[in-house]
N, C-alpha and C positions, 0 to 999 in steps of 0.2 A: 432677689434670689431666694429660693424656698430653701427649710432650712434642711439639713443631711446630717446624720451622724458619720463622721469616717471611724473606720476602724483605727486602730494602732499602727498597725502595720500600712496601711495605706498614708498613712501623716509620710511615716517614716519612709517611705516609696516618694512621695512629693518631695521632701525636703534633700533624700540624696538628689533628686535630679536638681533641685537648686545649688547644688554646693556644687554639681556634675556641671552647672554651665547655663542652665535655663532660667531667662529672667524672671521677673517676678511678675510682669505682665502675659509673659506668657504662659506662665504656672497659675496665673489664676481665672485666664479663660480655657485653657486645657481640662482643669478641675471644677471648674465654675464653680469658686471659691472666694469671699472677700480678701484683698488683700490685709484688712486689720484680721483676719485670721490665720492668713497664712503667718504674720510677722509675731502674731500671740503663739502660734507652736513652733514657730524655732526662738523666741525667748526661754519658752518652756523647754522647748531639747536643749539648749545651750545649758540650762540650768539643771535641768538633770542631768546632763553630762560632768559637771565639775561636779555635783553633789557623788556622783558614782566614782567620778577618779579618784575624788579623795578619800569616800569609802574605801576605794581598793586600795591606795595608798596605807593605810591603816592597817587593813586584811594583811597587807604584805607584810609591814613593819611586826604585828605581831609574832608570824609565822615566823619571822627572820629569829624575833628575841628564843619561841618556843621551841625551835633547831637548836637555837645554843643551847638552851639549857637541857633539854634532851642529849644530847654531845657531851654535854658535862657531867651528868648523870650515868652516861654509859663508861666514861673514864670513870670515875667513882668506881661503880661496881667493879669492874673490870683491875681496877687498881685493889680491890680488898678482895677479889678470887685469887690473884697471885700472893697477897699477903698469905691466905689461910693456904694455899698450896705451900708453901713454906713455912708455914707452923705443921704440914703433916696432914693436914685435913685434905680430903674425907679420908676418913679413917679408913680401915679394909670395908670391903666391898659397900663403899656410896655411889653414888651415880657420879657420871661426869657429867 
């Protein structure tokens, strides 16, 4: 077979239709593609796959921790605007 660059997006065109139902002999006369290539990019998607869940996993977990603390910080403030409303503050004419 001569050799081809596939795009990104066309791997990724091959490989849903493998997971769609299409075997692998005839995903690799369809594409006239080595099957040790097709099975080298879905190792590769399969691993970039877990590598990006557990990125996002992370991304989330952060965001979860950076909500609270933003939530706690908005109580904060919010708890020492009522303080100083009851000590009198703002004085006459401060903003609200």
């Amino acid at each position: 077979m001569e050799r081809k660059t596939h795009t990104q997006a066309e791997v990724m065109t091959i490989l849903r239709e493998l997971a769609d139902g299409l075997s692998v002999e005839e995903a690799t006369k369809k594409h006239r593609i080595s099957r040790a290539t097709l099975y080298r990019w879905r190792k590769r998607a399969q691993a970039t796959g877990i590598e990006e869940i557990n990125r996002l996993r992370q991304v989330d977990q952060e965001n979860t921790r950076l909500k609270h603390l933003l939530a706690e910080a908005a109580l904060e403030v919010q708890a020492l605007k009522e303080q100083l409303r009851q000590l009198g503050w703002p004085k006459s004419g401060g903003r609200e």
